[in-house]
Structure formats: structure tokens, C-alpha cells
C-alpha positions in Angstrom: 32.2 39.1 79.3 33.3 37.0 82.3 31.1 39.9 84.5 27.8 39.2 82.6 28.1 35.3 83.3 28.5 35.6 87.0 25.5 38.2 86.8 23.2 35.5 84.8 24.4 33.0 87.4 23.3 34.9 90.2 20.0 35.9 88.2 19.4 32.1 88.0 20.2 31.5 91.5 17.9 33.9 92.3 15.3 32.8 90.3 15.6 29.0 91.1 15.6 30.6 95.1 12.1 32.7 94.4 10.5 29.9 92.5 11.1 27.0 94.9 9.6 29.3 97.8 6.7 30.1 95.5 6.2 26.0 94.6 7.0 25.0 98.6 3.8 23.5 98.9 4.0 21.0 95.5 7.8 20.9 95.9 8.7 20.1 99.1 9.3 16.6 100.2 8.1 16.8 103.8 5.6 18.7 106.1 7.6 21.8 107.5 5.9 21.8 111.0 5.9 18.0 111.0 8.2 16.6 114.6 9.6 13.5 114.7 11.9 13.6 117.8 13.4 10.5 117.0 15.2 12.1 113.6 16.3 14.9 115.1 19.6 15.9 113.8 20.2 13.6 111.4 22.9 14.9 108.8 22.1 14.8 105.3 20.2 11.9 103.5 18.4 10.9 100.6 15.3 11.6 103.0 16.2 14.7 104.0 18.8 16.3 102.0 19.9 18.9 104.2 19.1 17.1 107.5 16.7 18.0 110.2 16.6 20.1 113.2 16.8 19.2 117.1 12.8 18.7 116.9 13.3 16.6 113.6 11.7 18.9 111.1 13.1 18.5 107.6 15.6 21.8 106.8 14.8 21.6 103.2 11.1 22.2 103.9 11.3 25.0 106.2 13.9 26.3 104.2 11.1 26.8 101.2 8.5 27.6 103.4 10.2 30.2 105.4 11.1 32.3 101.6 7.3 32.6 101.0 7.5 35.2 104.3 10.7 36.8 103.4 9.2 37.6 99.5 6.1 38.7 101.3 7.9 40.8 103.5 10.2 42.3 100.2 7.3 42.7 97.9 5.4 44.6 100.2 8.4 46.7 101.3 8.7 47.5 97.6 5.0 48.5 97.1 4.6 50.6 100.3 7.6 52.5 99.1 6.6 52.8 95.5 3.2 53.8 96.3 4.0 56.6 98.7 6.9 58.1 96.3 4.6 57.8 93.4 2.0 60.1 95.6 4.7 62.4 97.0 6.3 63.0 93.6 2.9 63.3 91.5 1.8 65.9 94.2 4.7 68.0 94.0 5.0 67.6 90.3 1.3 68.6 89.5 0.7 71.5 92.3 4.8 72.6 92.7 5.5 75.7 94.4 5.8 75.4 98.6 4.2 71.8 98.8 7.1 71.1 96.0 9.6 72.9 98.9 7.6 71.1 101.6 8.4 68.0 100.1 12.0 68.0 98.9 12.8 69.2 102.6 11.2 66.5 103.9 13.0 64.0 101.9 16.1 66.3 102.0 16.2 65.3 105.7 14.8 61.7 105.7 18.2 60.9 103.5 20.0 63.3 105.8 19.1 61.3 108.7 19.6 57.6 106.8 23.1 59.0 106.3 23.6 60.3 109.7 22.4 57.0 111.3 25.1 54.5 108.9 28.0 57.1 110.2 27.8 57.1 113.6 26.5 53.4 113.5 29.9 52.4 111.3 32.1 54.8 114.1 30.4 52.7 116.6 31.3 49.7 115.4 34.9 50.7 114.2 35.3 51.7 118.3 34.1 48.7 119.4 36.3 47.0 117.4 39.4 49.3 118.6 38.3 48.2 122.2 38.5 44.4 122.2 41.7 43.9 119.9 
């Protein structure tokens, strides 16, 4: 039971995070390109409630704006992908035979490769590590 509250809580976080970057414009309390170099770095406030940057933008702001561009960014990742695995699987479903083999190699060594790339990236870094201790 105590696993399905944290999972609700992090749904709602997530939620709360998507929808303030999709309200930005009617939610956030200052321009996000707006300089004022004499507020910059100023700690938290009532004004600005995470502070602002060396230039003086509000962090709150640029905070919402900049999710708008990482959603975009996830979205369209997800489409792409769904789009071309729909295609590759209908056409292999509905004609079968070599282009079916044709296929299933191909992603046969497209995860092969993904595989490949997080071992020797992960004995890389497990090296590296050996090295500076």
C-alpha cells in the first residue's frame, strides 16, 4: 500500500511539473528573457521565489518556460518512435516472410548495438573510476 502512495505522489509531481510548463505563459510571475542587472542574484523572495540569475532573470520563469522545450523534445521522441515501429511492425506483420526476417535482424542488431554501447560505456567508467582512487 505504502508503494502505490509514493507512485500517486510522483504521478502528481509529475503532473503539477507538465502543467505549469504548459500554463508558463498565464502562470508565470515574470518575463523569462527579461534582465535587470541590478537583481542579479538575489536569493529567494516573495518577488522571485527561487531567486534570479547573474543577468537577473527570474528562475521560476525560466524554469516553466524552459519545460515547454523539454515536453516538446519528449513528445516528439515518443511519436517518431511510435510511428516508425507501428510501420515496421504492420509491414512485417501484413507481408511476413524475408521482409519479416529483414526486419527482426535489423532490430535484432539495433538492440544488440544499444546493449553493446551501455557495456563498454559502464567498463569505461568503472576504469576510470579505478584510475583516480
Amino acid at each position: 500500500m505504502a508503494t502505490k502512495v509514493w507512485f500517486y505522489a510522483g504521478i502528481a509531481v509529475l503532473i503539477l511539473l507538465a502543467a505549469s510548463s504548459v500554463l508558463a505563459p498565464l502562470l508565470a510571475p515574470h518575463d523569462p528573457l527579461l534582465q535587470s542587472l541590478d537583481q542579479d542574484l538575489l536569493a529567494y523572495s516573495s518577488d522571485h521565489p527561487l531567486g534570479t540569475d547573474k543577468l537577473g532573470r527570474d528562475i521560476l520563469s525560466r524554469t516553466m518556460y524552459g519545460g515547454q522545450i523539454s515536453l516538446l523534445t519528449g513528445i516528439a521522441t515518443v511519436l517518431i518512435s511510435l510511428a516508425i515501429g507501428i510501420t515496421a511492425g504492420s509491414l512485417s506483420g501484413y507481408f511476413g516472410g524475408w521482409l519479416d526476417l529483414l526486419l527482426m535482424r535489423l532490430v535484432d542488431i539495433l538492440m544488440r548495438a544499444w546493449c553493446a554501447a551501455r557495456f563498454f560505456h559502464s567498463e569505461n567508467e568503472s576504469s576510470s573510476r579505478r584510475r583516480a582512487v
